[in-house]
C-alpha positions in Angstrom: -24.3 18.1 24.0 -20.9 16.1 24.0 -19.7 13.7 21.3 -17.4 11.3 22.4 -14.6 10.2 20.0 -14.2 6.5 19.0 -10.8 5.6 18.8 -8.7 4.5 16.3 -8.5 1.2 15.2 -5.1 -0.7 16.5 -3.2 -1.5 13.4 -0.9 -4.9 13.9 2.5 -4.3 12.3 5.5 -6.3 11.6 8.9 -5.2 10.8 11.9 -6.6 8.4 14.9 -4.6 8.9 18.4 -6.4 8.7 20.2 -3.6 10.5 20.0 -4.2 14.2 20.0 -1.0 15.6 17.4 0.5 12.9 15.2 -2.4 13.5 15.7 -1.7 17.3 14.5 2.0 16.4 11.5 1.1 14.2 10.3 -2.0 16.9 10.2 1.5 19.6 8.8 3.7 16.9 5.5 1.4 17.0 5.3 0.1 20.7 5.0 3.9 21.9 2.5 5.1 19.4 -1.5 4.9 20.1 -3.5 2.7 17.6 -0.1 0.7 16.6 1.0 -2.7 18.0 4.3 -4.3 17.3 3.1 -8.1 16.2 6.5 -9.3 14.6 10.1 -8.6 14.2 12.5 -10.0 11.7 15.9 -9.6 10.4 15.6 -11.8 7.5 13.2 -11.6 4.5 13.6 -15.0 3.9 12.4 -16.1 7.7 9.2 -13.5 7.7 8.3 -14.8 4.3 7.3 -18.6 6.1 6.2 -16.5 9.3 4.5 -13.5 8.5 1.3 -15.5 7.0 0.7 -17.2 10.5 0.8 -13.9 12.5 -1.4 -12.0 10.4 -0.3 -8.6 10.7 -2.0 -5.5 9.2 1.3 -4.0 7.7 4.7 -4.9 7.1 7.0 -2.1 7.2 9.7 -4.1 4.9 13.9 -2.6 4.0 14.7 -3.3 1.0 18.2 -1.9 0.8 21.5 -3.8 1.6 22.3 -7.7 0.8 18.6 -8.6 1.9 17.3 -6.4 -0.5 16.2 -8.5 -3.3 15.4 -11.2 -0.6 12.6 -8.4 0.6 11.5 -8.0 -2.5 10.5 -11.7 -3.1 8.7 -11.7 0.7 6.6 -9.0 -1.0 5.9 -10.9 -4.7 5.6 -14.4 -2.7 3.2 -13.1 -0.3 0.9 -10.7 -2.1 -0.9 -13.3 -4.2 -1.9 -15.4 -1.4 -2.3 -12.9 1.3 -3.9 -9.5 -0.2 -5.2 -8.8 3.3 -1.7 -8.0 4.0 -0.3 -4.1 3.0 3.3 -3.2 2.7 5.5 -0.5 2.8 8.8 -0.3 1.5 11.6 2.1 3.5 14.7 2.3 1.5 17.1 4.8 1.6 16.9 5.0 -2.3 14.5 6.8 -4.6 15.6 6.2 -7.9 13.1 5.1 -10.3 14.3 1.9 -10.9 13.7 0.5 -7.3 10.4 2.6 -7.1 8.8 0.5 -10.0 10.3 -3.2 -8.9 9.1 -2.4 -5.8 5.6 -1.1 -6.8 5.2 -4.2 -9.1 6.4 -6.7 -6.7 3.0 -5.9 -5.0 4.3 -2.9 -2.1 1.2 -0.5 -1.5 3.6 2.3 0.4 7.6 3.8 -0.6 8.9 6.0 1.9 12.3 7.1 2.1 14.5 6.4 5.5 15.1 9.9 6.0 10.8 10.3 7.0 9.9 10.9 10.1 8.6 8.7 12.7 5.2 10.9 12.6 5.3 10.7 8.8 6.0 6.4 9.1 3.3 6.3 11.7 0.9 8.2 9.0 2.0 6.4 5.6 1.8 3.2 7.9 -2.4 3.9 8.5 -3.1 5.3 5.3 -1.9 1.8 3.4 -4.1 0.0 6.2 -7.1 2.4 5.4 -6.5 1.6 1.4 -4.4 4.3 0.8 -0.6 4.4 -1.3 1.8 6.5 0.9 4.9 7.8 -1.1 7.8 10.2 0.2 7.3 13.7 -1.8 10.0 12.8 -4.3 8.2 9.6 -5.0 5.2 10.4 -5.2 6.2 13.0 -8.3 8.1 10.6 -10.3 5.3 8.1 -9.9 2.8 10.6 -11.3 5.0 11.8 -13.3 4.6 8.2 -15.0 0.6 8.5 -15.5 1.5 11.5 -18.0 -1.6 11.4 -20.6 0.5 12.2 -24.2 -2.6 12.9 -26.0 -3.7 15.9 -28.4 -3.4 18.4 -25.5 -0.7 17.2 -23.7 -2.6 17.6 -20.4 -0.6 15.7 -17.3 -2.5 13.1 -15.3 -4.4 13.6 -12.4 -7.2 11.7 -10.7 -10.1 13.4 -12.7 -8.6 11.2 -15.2 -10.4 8.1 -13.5 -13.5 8.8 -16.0 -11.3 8.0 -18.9 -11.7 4.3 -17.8 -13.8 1.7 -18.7 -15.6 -0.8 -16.6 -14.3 -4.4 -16.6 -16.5 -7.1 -17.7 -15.0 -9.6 -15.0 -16.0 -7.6 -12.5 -19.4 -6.5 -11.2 -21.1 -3.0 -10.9 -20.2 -2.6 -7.5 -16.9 -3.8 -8.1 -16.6 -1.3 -10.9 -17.8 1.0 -9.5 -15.1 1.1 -6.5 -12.2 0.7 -9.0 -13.4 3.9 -10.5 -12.9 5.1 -7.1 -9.5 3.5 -6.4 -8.1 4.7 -9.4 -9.3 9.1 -8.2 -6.9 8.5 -5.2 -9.6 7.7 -2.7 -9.0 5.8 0.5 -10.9 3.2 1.9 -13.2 5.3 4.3 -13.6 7.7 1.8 -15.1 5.3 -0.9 -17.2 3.9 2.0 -18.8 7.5 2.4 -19.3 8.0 -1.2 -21.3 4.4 -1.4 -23.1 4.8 2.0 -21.1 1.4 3.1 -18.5 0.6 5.3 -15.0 0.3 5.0 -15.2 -3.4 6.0 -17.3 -3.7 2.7 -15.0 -1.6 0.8 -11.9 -3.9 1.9 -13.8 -7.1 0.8 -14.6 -5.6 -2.5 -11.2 -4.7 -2.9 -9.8 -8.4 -2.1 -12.5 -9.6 -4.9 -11.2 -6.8 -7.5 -7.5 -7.9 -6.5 -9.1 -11.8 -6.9 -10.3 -10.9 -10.0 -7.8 -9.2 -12.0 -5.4 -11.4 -11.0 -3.1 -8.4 -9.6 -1.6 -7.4 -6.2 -2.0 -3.9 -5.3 -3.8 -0.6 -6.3 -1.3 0.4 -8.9 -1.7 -2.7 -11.1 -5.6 -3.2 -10.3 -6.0 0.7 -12.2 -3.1 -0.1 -15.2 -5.5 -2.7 -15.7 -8.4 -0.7 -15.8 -6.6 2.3 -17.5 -6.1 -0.9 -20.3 -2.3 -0.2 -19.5 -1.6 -4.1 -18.8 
C-alpha cells in the first residue's frame, strides 16, 4: 500500500522592509521556497497600509526598526481590526521588552529577530498562518516570563494553566471551547483534531472570537479570558 502526501497549502505573503537590499533578500527568501508565494512588496508602511487590504495576502512579514518603525506599527493597529484574516510578523533587530509588548498589542501574531534564519522565517511565517504565535527563543522567554502566576505557590505559567479560565458569556460553547484551546498553545490544525473539525472551521471561529471580544490577536483574545483586560 502507498500513501500519497498532499501538499502544503501555498501561503500568500507580503513584505514591508524599508531597506532595499534586505527587502531584495526577504522578496528571494519567499519566491524560492515550496508552499510560499510572494503577493506584495513595499517599502513604506504607510503605502501597504491602503494596499495590502486589496491584495489579500495570508501574512505580512512587517520591519519595524529604523524611521518607518512606528509607521509599521500603525499598518499593523490600522489593519487588524478590519482585516483579522490577515496574520503578521514582526522582524526587528531588537528584543527588548518594550518593543515586544507595542508590538504584540498593536495586533502582530509573530516577533522574530533579524538574525533568524531563512528556514526559521519560512517556519514562524506557516505557523502564524496555521494559528500559531512564532517568537525568537529570547522572546518567547520574556513573553512567558510575563504570564508568571504570583499566587500562594508561586508556580510559573504554563499552558496547563488554560483550565484556570472561565468561559465568556459573549461567546458560545464552541467558541469557548476553542479559546480554552487557544489559550494551551495549540495551533489551528491541532484544535481541529481535538474537535473532529477542520481547520477552515477553526479559522472562522477564531475570526468570530476576535469579532466578539473586540480584540486583534491571540494574545489579547486569552488576557481577556484570563480576566487580564
Amino acid at each position: 500500500m502507498t500513501f500519497k502526501l498532499c501538499p502544503l497549502a501555498t501561503i500568500a505573503v507580503t513584505v514591508v522592509e524599508e531597506n532595499d537590499a534586505l527587502r531584495a533578500a526577504a522578496e528571494e527568501m519567499i519566491r524560492s521556497a515550496q508552499g510560499y508565494e510572494l503577493n506584495g512588496s513595499f517599502g513604506d508602511a504607510e503605502e501597504a497600509t491602503i494596499l495590502i487590504p486589496f491584495m489579500k495576502p495570508d501574512v505580512v512579514l512587517l520591519n519595524i526598526d529604523g524611521v518607518n518603525g512606528h509607521a509599521g506599527l500603525e499598518c499593523i493597529r490600522n489593519l487588524r481590526p478590519f482585516h483579522p484574516e490577515i496574520a503578521f510578523i514582526v522582524c526587528t533587530a531588537q528584543d527588548d521588552d518594550e518593543k515586544i509588548f507595542e508590538a504584540l498589542c498593536a495586533g502582530a501574531g509573530g516577533y522574530m529577530l533579524r538574525r533568524s534564519s531563512p528556514a526559521e522565517l519560512l517556519r514562524a511565517i506557516r505557523e502564524v498562518h496555521e494559528g500559531g504565535a512564532p517568537m525568537s527563543g529570547g522572546v518567547a522567554r520574556k513573553v512567558v516570563s510575563v504570564f508568571q502566576v504570583n499566587d500562594s505557590g508561586g508556580e510559573g505559567w504554563n499552558p496547563l494553566h488554560a483550565r484556570r479560565g472561565k468561559s465568556l458569556p459573549s461567546l458560545s460553547n464552541r467558541e469557548n471551547e476553542i479559546l480554552q484551546h487557544l489559550a494551551a498553545g495549540l495551533l489551528y490544525k491541532e484544535i481541529a483534531a481535538q474537535l473532529f473539525i477542520s481547520p477552515e472551521t477553526v479559522r472562522k471561529h477564531v475570526y468570530h472570537i476576535y469579532e466578539k471580544l473586540q480584540v486583534g490577536n491571540r494574545v489579547e483574545a486569552i488576557n481577556k479570558f484570563f480576566r487580564r483586560s
